[in-house]
C-alpha positions in Angstrom: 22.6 -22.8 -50.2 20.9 -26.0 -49.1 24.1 -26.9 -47.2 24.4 -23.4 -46.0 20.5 -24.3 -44.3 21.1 -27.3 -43.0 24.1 -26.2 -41.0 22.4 -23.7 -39.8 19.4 -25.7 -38.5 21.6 -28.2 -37.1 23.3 -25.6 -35.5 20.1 -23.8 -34.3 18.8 -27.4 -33.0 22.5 -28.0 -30.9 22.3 -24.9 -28.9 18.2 -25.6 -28.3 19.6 -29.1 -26.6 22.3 -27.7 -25.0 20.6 -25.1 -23.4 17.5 -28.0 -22.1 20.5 -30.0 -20.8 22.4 -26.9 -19.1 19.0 -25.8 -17.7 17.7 -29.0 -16.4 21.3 -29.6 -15.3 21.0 -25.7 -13.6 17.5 -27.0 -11.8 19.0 -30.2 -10.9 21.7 -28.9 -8.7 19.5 -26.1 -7.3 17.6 -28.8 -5.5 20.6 -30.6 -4.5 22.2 -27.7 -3.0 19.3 -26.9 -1.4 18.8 -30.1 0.1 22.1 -30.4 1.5 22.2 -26.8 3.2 19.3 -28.4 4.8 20.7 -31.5 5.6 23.9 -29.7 7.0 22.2 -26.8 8.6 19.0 -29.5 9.7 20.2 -28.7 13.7 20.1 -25.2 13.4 17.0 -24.8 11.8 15.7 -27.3 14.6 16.9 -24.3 17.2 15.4 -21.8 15.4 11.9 -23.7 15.1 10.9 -22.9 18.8 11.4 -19.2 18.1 9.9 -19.8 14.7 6.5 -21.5 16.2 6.3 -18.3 18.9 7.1 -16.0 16.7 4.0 -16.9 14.8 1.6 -17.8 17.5 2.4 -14.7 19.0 2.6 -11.9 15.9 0.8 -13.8 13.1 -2.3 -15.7 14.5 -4.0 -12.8 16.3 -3.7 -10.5 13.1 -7.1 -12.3 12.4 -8.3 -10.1 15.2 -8.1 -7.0 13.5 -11.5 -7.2 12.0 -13.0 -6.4 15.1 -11.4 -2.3 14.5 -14.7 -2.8 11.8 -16.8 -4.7 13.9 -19.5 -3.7 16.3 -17.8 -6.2 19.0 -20.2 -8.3 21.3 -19.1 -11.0 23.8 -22.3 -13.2 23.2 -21.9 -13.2 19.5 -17.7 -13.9 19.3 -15.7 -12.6 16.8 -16.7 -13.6 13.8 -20.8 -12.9 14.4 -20.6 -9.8 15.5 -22.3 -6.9 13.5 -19.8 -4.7 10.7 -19.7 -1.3 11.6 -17.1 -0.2 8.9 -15.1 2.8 10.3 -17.5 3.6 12.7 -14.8 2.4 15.7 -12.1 5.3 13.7 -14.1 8.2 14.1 -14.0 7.9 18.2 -10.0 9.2 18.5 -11.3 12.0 16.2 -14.4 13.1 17.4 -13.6 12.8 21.2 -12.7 16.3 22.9 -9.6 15.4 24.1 -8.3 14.2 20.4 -6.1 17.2 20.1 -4.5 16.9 23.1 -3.4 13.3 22.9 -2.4 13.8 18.8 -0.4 16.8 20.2 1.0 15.1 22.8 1.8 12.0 21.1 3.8 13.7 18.3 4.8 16.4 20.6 6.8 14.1 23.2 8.1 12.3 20.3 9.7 14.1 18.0 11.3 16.0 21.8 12.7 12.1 22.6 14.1 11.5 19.1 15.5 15.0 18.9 17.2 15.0 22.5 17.6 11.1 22.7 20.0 11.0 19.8 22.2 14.2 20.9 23.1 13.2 24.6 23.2 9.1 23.2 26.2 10.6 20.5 27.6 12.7 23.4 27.8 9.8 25.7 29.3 7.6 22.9 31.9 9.8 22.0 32.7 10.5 26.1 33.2 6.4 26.0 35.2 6.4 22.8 38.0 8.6 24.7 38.1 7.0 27.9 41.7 4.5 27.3 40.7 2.3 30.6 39.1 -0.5 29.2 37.9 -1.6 33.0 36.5 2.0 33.7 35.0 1.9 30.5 33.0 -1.4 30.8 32.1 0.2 35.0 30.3 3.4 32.6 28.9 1.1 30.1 27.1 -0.9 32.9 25.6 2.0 35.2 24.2 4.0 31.9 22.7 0.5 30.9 20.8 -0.1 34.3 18.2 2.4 33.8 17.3 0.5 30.6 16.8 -2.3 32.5 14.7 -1.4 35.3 10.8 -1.9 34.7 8.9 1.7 34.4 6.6 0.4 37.0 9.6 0.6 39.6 10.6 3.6 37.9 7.2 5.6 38.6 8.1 4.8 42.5 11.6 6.2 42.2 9.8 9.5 40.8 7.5 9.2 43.2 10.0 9.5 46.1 11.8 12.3 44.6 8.5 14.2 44.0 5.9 12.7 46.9 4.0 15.9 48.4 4.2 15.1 52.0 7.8 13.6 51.9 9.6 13.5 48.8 13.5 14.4 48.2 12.6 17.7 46.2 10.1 19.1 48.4 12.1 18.1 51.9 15.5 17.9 50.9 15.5 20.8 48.9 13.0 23.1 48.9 12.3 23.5 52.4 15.9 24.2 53.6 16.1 27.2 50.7 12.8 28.3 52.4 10.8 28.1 49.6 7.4 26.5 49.2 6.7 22.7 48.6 5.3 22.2 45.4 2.5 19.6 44.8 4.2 17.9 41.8 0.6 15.9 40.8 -1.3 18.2 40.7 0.4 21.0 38.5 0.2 19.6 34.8 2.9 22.7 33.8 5.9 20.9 35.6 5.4 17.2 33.8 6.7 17.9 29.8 9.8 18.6 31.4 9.6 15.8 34.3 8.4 12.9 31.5 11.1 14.3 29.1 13.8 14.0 31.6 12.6 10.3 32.6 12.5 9.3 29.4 16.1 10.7 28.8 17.5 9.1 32.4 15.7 5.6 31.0 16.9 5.3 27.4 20.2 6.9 26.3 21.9 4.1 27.6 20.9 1.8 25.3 21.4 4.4 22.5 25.2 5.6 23.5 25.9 1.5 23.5 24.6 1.6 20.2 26.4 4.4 19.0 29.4 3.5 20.8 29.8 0.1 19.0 29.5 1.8 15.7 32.2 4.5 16.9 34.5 1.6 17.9 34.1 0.4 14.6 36.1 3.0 12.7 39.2 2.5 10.8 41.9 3.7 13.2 44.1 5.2 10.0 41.2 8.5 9.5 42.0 9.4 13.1 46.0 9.0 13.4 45.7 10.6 9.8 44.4 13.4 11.2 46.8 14.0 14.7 49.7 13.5 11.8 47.7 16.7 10.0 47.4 18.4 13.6 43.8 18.0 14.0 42.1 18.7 17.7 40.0 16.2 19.6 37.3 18.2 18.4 38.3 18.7 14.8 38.4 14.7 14.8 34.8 14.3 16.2 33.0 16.9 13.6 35.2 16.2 11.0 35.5 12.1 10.9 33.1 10.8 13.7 30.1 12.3 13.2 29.8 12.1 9.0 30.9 8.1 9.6 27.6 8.1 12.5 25.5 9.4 9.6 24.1 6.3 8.3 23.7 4.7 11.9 21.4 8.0 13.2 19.5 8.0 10.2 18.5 3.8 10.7 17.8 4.5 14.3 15.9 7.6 13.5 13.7 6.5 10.7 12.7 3.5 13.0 11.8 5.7 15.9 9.3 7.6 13.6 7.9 4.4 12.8 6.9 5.0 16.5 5.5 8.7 16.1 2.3 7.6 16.9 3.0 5.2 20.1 4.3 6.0 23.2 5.7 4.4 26.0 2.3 2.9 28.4 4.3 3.3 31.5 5.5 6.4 30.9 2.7 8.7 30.6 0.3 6.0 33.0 2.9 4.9 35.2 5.2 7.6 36.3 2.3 10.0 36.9 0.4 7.7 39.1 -2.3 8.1 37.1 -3.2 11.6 38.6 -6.6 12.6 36.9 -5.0 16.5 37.2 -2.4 15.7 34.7 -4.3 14.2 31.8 -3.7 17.8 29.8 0.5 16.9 29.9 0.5 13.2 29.9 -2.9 11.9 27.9 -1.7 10.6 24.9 -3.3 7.9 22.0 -2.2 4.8 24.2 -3.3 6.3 27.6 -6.7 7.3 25.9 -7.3 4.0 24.5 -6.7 2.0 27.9 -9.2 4.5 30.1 -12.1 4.4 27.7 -11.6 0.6 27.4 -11.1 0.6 30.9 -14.5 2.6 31.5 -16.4 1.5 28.7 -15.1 -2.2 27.7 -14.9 -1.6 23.8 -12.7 -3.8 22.3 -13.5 -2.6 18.9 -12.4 1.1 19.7 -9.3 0.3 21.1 -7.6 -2.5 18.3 -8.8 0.0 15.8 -6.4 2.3 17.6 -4.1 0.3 17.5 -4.6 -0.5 14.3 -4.4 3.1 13.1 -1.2 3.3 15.1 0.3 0.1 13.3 -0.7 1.6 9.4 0.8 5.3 10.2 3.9 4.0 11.4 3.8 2.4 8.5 3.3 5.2 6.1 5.6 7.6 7.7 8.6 5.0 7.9 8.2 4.2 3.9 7.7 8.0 3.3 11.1 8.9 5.4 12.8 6.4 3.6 11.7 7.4 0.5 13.0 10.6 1.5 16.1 9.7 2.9 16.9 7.3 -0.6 16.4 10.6 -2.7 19.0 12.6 -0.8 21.2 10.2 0.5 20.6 6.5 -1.3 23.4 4.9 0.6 21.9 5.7 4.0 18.2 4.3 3.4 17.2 1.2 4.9 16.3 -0.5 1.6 
């Protein structure tokens, strides 16, 4: 029995060593391989550091901002002695008369965009996918792309000559020679849902069809000559293999844009409508709001606590749609 216990302790004690030795060993080379992906990777990181610096100075050092959204700002006393005020600067976008107009609005125009943004960006795709002329197909992929590009600013002057009272396109060009009346587009707040819905649409599915498209092109080749082997139609081939493998794209680019419920594009609903005071029913919305009453009354606590609000229910709503989507589908979520 004694010899029996001493094996075993020595035994017990050998494995104790040799897991120190393995572990300091394990520790060891965890520092040396992380010194020399450094050391080989030293000139990219040295790239990256410009981008790194920005990136901070411009997204991480004014976060220390945000306590002004509590704070009863005033330009004589800075940031940091300025009176508390707790949610005081919240209440504003709620109490304010026109708070269900711009919630409505906001969400309204929003869930319209995402809705008919991602339809005519798949259609689009799928119209590229079966063009075979590689140089026509790069021409489409441009001109669909330029819209993206241009600023919204020039883009509220190209509406503006199509919709100008005294001499635009629609009223001239096309109203007048069917003898009908001219129509004073900026002043009747009934036209603009469907004018602002169709900019939007003209101005972003580029982008979105690229998007798509490169995912499309992405396929394996086998599902679709499977399926002309098994007689399938062009169409039987787009509901049937294209659209279930564009599942998991939509869904990422969906659940990011209702990250954005709450936000709209500044240009859009400011720009393109020149501002007209007749339209604010249609086109005032949570970011419009903000700027005129900082604009008018110079509160910077009001408006970052908009934009904080903005900022934590994009938040909430992407977790909560993710959380969603990894119930139902757990392969499609975005973590």
């Amino acid at each position: 029995k004694k010899e029996f216990r001493i094996i075993k302790l020595l035994t017990e004690r050998g494995s104790c060593l040799m897991k120190q030795s393995t572990c300091g060993k394990n520790v060891g080379y965890q520092k040396t391989s992380v010194r020399k992906r450094i050391h080989k990777y030293k000139y990219l990181y040295l790239l990256a550091l410009p981008s790194i610096v920005y990136l901070f100075i411009n997204n991480y050092m004014p976060m220390t901002g945000l306590i002004l959204a509590f704070k009863n700002y005033s330009f004589s006393k800075g940031i940091f002695q300025s009176e508390w005020c707790g949610l005081k600067n919240f209440t504003y976008l709620f109490g304010s008369k026109w708070a269900k107009v711009m919630f409505r609005n906001t969400i309204g125009y929003n869930v319209v965009f995402i809705i008919l943004g991602t339809i005519v960006a798949i259609f689009v795709a799928i119209l590229l996918n079966e063009i075979h002329s590689i140089k026509a197909r790069n021409c489409y992929q441009i001109l669909i792309l330029i819209p993206h590009l241009v600023s919204m600013v020039l883009v509220g002057y190209i509406v503006f000559a199509f919709l100008s009272n005294s001499n635009g396109f629609v009223n001239k060009g096309i109203l007048e020679p069917l003898g009908m009346k001219d129509v004073n587009w900026y002043t009747e707040a009934g036209y603009w849902p469907y004018i602002l819905v169709f900019v939007n649409l003209w101005k972003g599915f580029g982008f979105q069809s690229i998007v798509y498209f490169a995912t499309i092109i992405g396929f394996d080749k086998s599902y679709y000559e499977a399926a002309v082997v098994d007689g399938a139609s062009t169409w039987q081939q787009i509901t049937r293999i294209t659209l279930p493998l564009l599942k998991p794209t939509v869904i990422i680019l969906t659940v990011m844009a209702i990250g954005r419920m709450f936000s709209t594009d500044f240009g859009l609903f400011y720009q393109v409508p020149m501002n007209s005071g007749m339209l604010r029913e249609a086109t005032t919305t949570i970011d419009t709001f903000v700027y005129k009453t900082f604009m008018e009354d110079h509160d910077v606590g009001r408006s970052l606590a908009a934009g904080f609000m903005q900022s934590v229910l994009g938040f909430v709503l992407v977790m909560g749609t993710n959380l969603g989507v990894r119930k139902i589908d757990p392969d499609s979520a975005l973590f």
